[in-house]
N, C-alpha and C positions, 0 to 999 in steps of 0.2 A: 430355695435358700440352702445354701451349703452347712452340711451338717456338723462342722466346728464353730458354724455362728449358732449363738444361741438369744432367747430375750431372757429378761428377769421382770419379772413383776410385783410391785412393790406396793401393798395395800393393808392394814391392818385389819381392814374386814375379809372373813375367811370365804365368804360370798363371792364378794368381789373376785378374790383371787382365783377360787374355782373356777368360775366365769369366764373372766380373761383368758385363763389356760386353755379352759374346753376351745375357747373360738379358736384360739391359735393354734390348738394343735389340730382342730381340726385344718385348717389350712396348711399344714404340714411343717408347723415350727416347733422348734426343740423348745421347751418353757421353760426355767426353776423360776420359784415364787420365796419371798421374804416377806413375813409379818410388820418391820419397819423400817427402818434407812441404817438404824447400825446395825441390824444383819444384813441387810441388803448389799453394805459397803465391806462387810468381812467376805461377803461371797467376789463382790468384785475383787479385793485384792489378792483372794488364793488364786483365781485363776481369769484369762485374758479373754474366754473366750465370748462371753457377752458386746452383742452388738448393738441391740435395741432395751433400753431402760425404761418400764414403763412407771410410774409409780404417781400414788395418792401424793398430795400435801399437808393435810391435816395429819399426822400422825406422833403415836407417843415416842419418847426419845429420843426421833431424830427426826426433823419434819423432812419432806419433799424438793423445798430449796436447800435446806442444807445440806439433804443426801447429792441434791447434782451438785453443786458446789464443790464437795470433796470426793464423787466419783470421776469428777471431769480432772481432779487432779494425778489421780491415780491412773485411770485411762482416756487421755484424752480424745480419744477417736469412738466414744461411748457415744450412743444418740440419746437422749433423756427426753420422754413423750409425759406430759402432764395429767394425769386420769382426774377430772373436777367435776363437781355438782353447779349447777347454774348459780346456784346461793355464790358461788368463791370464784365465779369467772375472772374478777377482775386481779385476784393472789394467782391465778394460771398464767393471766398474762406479766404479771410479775416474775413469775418461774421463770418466762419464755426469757424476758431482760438479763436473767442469771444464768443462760446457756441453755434451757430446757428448749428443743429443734420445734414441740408442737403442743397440742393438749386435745384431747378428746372427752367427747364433756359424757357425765353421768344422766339418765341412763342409756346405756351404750347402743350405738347403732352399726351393726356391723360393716356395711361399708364403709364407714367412715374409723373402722381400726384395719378392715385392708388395705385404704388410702393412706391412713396416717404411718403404717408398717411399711408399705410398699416406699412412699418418701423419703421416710429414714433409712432403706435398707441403700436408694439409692442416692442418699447424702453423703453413706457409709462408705459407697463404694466410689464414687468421687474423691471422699475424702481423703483416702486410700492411695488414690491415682496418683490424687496431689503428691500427698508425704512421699509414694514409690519416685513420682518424675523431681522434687525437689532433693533427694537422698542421691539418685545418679547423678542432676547436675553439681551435687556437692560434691562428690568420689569424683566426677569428672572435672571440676575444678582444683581439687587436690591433685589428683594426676597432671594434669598441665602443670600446674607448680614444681612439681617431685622433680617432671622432667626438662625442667628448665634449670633448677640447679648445675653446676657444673663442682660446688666444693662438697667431697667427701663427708664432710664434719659437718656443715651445713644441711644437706641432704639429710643426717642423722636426727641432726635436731630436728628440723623439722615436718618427719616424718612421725617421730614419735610424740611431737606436738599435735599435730592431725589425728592420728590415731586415739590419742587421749579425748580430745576434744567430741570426736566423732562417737563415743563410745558413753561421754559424761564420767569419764574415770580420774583418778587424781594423780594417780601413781602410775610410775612404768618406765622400763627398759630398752636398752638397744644393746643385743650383746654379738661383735663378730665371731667367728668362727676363725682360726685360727689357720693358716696354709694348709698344715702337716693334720687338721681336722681332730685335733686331741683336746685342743682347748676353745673357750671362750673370755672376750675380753668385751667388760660391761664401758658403751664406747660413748653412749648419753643418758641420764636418765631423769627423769621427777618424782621429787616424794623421795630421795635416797641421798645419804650423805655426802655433796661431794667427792670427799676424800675417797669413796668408792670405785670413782673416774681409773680406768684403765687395772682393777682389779681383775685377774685373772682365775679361771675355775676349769676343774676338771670335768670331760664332758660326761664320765660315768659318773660323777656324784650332783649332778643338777639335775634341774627342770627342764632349764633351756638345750642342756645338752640331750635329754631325750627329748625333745623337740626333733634338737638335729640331728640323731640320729637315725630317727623314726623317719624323719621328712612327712609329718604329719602336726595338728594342729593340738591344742589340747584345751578343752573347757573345763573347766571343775569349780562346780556350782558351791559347795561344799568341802573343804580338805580334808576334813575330819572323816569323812568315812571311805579316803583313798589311801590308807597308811604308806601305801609303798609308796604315792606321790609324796606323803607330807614328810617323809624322811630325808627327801630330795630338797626339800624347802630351802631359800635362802634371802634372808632378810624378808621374808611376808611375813606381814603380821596381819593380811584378810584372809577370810578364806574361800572369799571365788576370786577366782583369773582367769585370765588368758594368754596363752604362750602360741604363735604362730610363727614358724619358719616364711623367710625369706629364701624363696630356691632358686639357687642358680638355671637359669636356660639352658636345655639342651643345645649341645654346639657340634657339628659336623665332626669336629674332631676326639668326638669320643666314639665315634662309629670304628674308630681306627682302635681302641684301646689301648692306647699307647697312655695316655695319661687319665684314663678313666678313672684308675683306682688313685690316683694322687692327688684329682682335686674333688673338694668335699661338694657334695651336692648341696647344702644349705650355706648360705653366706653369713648369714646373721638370723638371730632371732625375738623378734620383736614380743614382748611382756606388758599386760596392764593388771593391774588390779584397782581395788578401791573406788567404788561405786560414787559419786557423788549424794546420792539416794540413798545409800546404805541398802538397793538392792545387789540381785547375785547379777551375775552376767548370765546370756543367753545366746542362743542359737545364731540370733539374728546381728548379735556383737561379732561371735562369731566369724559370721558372715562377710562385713563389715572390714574387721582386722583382716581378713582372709585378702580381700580384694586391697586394700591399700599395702598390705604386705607384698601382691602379687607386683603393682606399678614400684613399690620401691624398690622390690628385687632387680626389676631390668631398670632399675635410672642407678642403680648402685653398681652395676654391672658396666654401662655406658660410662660413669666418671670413670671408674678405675680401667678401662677400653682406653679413654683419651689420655688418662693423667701416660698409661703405660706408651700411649702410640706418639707424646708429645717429649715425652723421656728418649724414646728409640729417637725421633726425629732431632732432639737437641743432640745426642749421642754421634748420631750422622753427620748434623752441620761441622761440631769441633773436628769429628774426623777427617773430614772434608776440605776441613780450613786447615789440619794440620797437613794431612797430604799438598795441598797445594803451595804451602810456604814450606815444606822441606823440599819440593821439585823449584822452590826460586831458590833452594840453599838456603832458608830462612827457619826460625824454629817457630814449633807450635806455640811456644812461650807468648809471640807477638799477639795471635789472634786471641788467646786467654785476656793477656793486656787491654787489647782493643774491644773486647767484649766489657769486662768492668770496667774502663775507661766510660765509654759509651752508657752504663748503666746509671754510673754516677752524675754524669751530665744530664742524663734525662731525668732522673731525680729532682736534680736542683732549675733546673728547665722548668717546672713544674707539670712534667707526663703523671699520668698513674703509676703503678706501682705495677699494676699489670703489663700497662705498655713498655717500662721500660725492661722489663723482663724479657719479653720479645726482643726488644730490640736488644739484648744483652746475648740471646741466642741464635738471633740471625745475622748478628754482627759477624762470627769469626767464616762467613762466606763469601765476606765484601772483595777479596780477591779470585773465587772460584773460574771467572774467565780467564784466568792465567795457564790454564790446563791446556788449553787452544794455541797458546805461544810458542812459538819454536825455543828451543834448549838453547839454542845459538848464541839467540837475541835477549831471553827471559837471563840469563847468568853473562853476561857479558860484561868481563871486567873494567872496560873503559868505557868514554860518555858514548849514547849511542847516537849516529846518524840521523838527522831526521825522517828521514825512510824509513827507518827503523824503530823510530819512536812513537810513528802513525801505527806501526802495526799494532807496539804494544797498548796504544789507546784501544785499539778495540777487545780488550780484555771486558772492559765494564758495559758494553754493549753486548758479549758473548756470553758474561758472568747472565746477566737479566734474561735474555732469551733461554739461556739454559734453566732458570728458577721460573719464570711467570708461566710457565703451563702448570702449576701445583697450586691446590686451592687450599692448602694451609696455610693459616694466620703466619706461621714461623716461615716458610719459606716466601711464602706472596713478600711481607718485609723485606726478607733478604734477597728480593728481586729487585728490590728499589734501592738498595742500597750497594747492591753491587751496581748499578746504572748510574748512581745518583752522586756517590763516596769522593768521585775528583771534578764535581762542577765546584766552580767558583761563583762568590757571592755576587760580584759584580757583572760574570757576565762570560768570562773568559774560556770559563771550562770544559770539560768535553762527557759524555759525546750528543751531549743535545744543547750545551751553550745556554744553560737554563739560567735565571737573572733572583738574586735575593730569596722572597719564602715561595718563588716557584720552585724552588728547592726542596725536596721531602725534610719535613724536621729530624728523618733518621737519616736522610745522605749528611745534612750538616753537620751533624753530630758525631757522625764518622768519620767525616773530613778532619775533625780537628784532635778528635782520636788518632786516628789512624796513621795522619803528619806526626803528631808531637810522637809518637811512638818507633817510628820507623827513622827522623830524627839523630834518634836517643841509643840507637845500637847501630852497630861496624855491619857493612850489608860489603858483596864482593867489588860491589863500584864506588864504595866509600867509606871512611872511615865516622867512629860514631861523633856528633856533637856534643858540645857541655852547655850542660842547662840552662846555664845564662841566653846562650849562643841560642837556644831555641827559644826560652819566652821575648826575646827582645825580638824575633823572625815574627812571632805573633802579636805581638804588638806592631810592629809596622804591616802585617797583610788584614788585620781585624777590619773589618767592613769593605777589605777587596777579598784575597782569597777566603777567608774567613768571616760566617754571619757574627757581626760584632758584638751580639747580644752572648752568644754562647762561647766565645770570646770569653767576656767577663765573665761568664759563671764560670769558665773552666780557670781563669785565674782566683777565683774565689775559691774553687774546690783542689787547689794544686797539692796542700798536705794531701785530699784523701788519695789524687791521682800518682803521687808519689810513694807512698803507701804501696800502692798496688804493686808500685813497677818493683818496690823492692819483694813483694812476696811474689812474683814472677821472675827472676833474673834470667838474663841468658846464661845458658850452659858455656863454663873455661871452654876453652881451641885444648885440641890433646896438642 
């Protein structure tokens, strides 16, 4: 028996108690004994280390059932063995119905307290196995979650939702760490007002910011006897918590020191207090926050990866779109247009709010196969030749090969819709002659962007039309060049599409 398991034996006769002790210690167990159930249940609650409960049931103050009753609440993983006289077998088996694991009857037979100790000790350790495998598939079911989030804010919450939950605590924090590493900014919390949301603190007068500076964890069972923590105190009104950093991952690129010293090694710092129990926190909370802090760190680190690598990539596309309508002479203005053009259609389309974002960002690529065009034929001020208007078809065939080898969302879209942006509804178009919703709903929707816009401004082979002149062109091509459904939405949405073209205008000719 390992020497932090202990039994207690619980008898008002002092006979008895001797007794039980001498056996068991002779067999090599650590023993305390209690006169009746309420001191037996003060010894349980100073300390956790009892594993086997033996005790009477007849006793004064606090009988046998009622001590397991209220020690199994205290420690649930207590085993309570029933010590009875044959007169009371049938209150033992009584016990047994109230959580007591066994009984061994009076007077005692010492095999039968090695059997009844050896059973309990291996229920104990089962029991044990259990709580350990049901606690990782919890942390491991929270980790899957953590890292399936993709929103920053989201993430927050519900990390420090998990953490409280996991802990039995009521209260508690999520506070960033600030770029420049001077500050904290409290970014979710429970149990705190509010209005607290996005309050800012310096990292040498907090908790959390010794947290981060430290890049270590911090328990304190008691605040009262840490003065220099409780100076630091802010808004606690308990006095155990827990304050764990959230640490950034070591990344190749601090091997260089180049930006070592500029980003802070703690991201955020996660805080609980307020026991449910009104007990302190412990080692094994500790433990607990330690590891969920660990999986949030890297999925907190993953959103702001994507958010920054989906930021670079939209950054790219406008670039991309704008280099390619300034080499047809065209300004970047258009691809802006034809991006909110396209946003607001799929909007009202009824896309998500997600999709059409996408498609708002992988819109101004829809001409990128125009890079492949000879300068000749791409700016040629008069109508062009038919020879020459096969070649420029294959811009939206060159646009697509040049995007579908990329496996992001933003660009795989803008592979379709540079392929997709001049088929026609009926049947007509090019360069795969695709018929109605074989059509991507993002090529259609660029179709009818991308026409009414280009339209609407003076290009080197024509001068621009007047408005009239374009919605009645849409009215007569709606259900041939144009899918007729988006058609109407886009004359349903014409204020907001007008709107736009004015906070876009083309740049005066010098």
């Amino acid at each position: 028996m390992p020497k932090e398991d202990c039994i207690l034996v619980v008898d008002d006769e002092v006979v008895i108690r001797e007794l039980m002790s001498d056996i068991l210690t002779d067999e090599g167990f650590t023993v305390f004994s209690a006169p009746n159930g309420r001191k037996a249940l003060e010894m349980i609650r100073e300390t956790n280390k009892f594993v086997v409960l033996f005790t009477d049931i007849m006793m004064p103050e606090m009988d046998g059932i009622e001590l397991i009753r209220e020690a199994r609440k205290v420690a649930p993983s207590l085993v309570p063995i029933v010590m009875t006289g044959y007169a009371t077998l049938e209150t033992a088996r009584a016990a047994v119905k109230e959580g007591a694991y066994d009984y061994v009857l009076k007077p005692f037979n010492l095999s039968e307290i090695k059997m009844a100790v050896s059973n309990a000790l291996e229920r104990s350790r089962l029991s044990n196995e259990n709580a350990r495998l049901l606690e990782i598939t919890e942390l491991f079911n929270i980790s899957e979650s953590i890292a399936s989030i993709r929103s920053e804010e989201k993430l927050l919450e519900f990390v420090l939702g998990a953490a409280l939950e996991k802990v039995q605590a009521t209260r508690g924090s999520l506070m960033l760490v600030s770029a420049d590493g001077r500050t904290l900014e409290l970014a979710t919390c429970t149990g705190l007002p509010e209005n607290l949301l996005r309050t800012k603190v310096d990292l040498e007068s907090s908790i959390s910011g010794w947290v981060a500076k430290q890049v270590q964890p911090l328990l304190v069972q008691d605040i009262r006897t840490n003065p220099t923590v409780d100076k630091m105190s802010w808004q606690l009104t308990e006095n155990s918590f827990v304050s764990v950093p959230l640490e950034r991952k070591a990344s190749p690129i601090d091997e260089t020191n180049i930006m070592e010293s500029a980003i802070p090694r703690v991201i955020a710092v996660l805080n609980v207090t307020e026991k449910r129990d009104g007990t302190t926190f412990t080692e094994r909370d500790l433990k607990i926050l330690s590891i969920v802090a660990n999986h949030a760190a890297a999925a907190l680190e993953n959103v702001r990866l994507l958010r920054d690598v989906e930021d670079a990539q939209r950054e790219m596309v406008f670039t991309l779109g704008e280099i390619v309508e300034t080499r047809s002479r065209e300004t970047g203005y258009h691809v802006k247009r034809v991006a909110e053009y396209s946003k607001v259609l799929a909007l009202k389309c009824g896309l998500s709010l997600a999709d059409a974002e996408v498609l708002r960002m992988a819109s101004p690529l829809h001409d990128v196969g125009k890079v492949g065009i000879p300068d000749a034929i791409l700016n040629k001020p008069g109508k062009l030749t038919p020879e020459e208007f096969e070649i420029i078809k294959t811009h939206s065939q060159m646009g697509y090969d040049m995007l579908k080898v990329s496996k992001g969302r933003i660009l795989q879209a803008a592979a379709i819709i540079a392929q997709q942006h001049h088929e026609k509804f009926e049947g007509s178009g090019y360069p795969l002659g695709l018929k109605g919703k074989d059509i991507h709903i993002f090529g259609r929707i660029v179709c009818v962007a991308d026409v009414f816009d280009a339209l609407g401004v003076k290009r080197v082979y024509k001068e621009a039309w007047e408005l009239d002149r374009i919605l009645d062109l849409f009215k007569q091509e709606r259900g041939k060049h144009f899918d007729p459904e988006i058609v109407d939405v886009f004359f349903d949405s014409i204020e907001d599409i007008l709107q736009i073209r004015t906070a876009f205008p083309e740049p005066l000719e010098d």
